[in-house]
C-alpha positions in Angstrom: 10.5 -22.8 -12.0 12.5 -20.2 -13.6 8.9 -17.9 -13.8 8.1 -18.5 -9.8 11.6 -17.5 -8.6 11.1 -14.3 -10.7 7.8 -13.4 -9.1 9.6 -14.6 -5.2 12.4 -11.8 -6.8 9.8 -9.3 -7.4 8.1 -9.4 -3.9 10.8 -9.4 -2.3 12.0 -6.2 -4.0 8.6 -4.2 -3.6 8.4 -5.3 0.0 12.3 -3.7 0.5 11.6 -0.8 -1.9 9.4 0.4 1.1 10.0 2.8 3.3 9.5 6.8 2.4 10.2 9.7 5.1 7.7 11.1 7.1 7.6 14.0 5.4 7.3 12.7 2.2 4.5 10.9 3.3 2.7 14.0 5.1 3.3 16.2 1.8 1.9 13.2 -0.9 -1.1 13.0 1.9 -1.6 16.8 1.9 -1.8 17.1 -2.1 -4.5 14.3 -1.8 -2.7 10.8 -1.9 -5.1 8.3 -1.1 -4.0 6.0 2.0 -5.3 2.5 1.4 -4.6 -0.4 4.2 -4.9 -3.6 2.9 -4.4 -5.2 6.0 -7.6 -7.5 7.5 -10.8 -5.6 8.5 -10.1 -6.7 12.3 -6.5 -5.5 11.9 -7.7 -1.8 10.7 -10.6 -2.3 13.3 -7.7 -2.4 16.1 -4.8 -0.1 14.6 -6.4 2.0 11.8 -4.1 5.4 10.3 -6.3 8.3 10.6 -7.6 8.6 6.9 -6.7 5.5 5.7 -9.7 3.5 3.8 -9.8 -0.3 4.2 -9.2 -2.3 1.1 -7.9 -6.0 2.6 -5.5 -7.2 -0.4 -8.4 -10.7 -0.8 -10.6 -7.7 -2.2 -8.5 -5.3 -4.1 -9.2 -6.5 -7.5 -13.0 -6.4 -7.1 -12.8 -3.0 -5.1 -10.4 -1.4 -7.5 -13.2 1.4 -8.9 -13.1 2.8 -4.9 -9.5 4.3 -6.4 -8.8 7.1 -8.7 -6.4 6.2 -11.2 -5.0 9.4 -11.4 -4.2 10.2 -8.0 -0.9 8.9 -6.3 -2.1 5.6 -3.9 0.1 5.0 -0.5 -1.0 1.3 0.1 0.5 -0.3 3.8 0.3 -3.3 5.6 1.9 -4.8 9.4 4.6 -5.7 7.1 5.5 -5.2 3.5 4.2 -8.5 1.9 0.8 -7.4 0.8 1.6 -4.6 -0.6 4.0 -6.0 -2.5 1.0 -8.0 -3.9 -1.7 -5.4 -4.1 0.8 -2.5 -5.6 1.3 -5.4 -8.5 -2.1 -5.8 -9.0 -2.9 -1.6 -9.0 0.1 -1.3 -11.1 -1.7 -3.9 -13.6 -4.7 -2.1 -13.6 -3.1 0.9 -14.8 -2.6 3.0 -11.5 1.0 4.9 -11.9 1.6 6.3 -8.9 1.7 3.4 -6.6 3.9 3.7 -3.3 4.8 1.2 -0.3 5.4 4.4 2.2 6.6 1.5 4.9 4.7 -0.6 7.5 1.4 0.4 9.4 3.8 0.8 12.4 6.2 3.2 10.4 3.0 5.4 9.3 1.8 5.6 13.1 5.2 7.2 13.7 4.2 10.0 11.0 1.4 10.8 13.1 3.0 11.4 16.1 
């Protein structure tokens, strides 16, 4: 039980350790960070970030060799939650430079 309400601890921190200014996000994009939504296909269908490659969080593990280790990964959902879930399993698989730059909607307003 103990284990569980630890991990509930630990997403709920990486989905509020979120949000990063647009201009952070702009300069990390223009030294090459790569943007990955791990939203559904049919949500990046209908609201994609220009640049963005799709990698839904049910695949990440298997498509984890699409990513460079060494190059800093902005990963974003609708909400927070799976990239709480996906920068865990990145994180795991050695990336380093793993950031939660804020929700798809938060991205779209870096764009603008």
């Amino acid at each position: 039980m103990a284990e569980s309400a630890s991990r509930a601890g630990t997403a709920v921190s990486d989905m509020l350790q979120t949000t990063m200014n647009c201009e952070e996000v702009r300069t990390l994009l223009d030294q090459g960070a790569q943007l990955v939504d791990v939203r559904s296909p049919q949500e990046h269908r209908k609201h994609p970030c220009p640049g963005a490659v799709n990698i839904p969080l049910a695949v990440i593990q298997e498509a984890l060799k699409q990513l460079d280790k060494a190059t800093t990964v902005l990963l974003y959902c609708a909400s927070g939650h799976r990239v709480g879930r996906a920068k865990r399993v990145l994180e795991a698989s050695g990336f380093v430079r793993v950031h939660n730059p804020g929700s798809h909607s938060l991205l779209q307003d870096c764009y603008q």
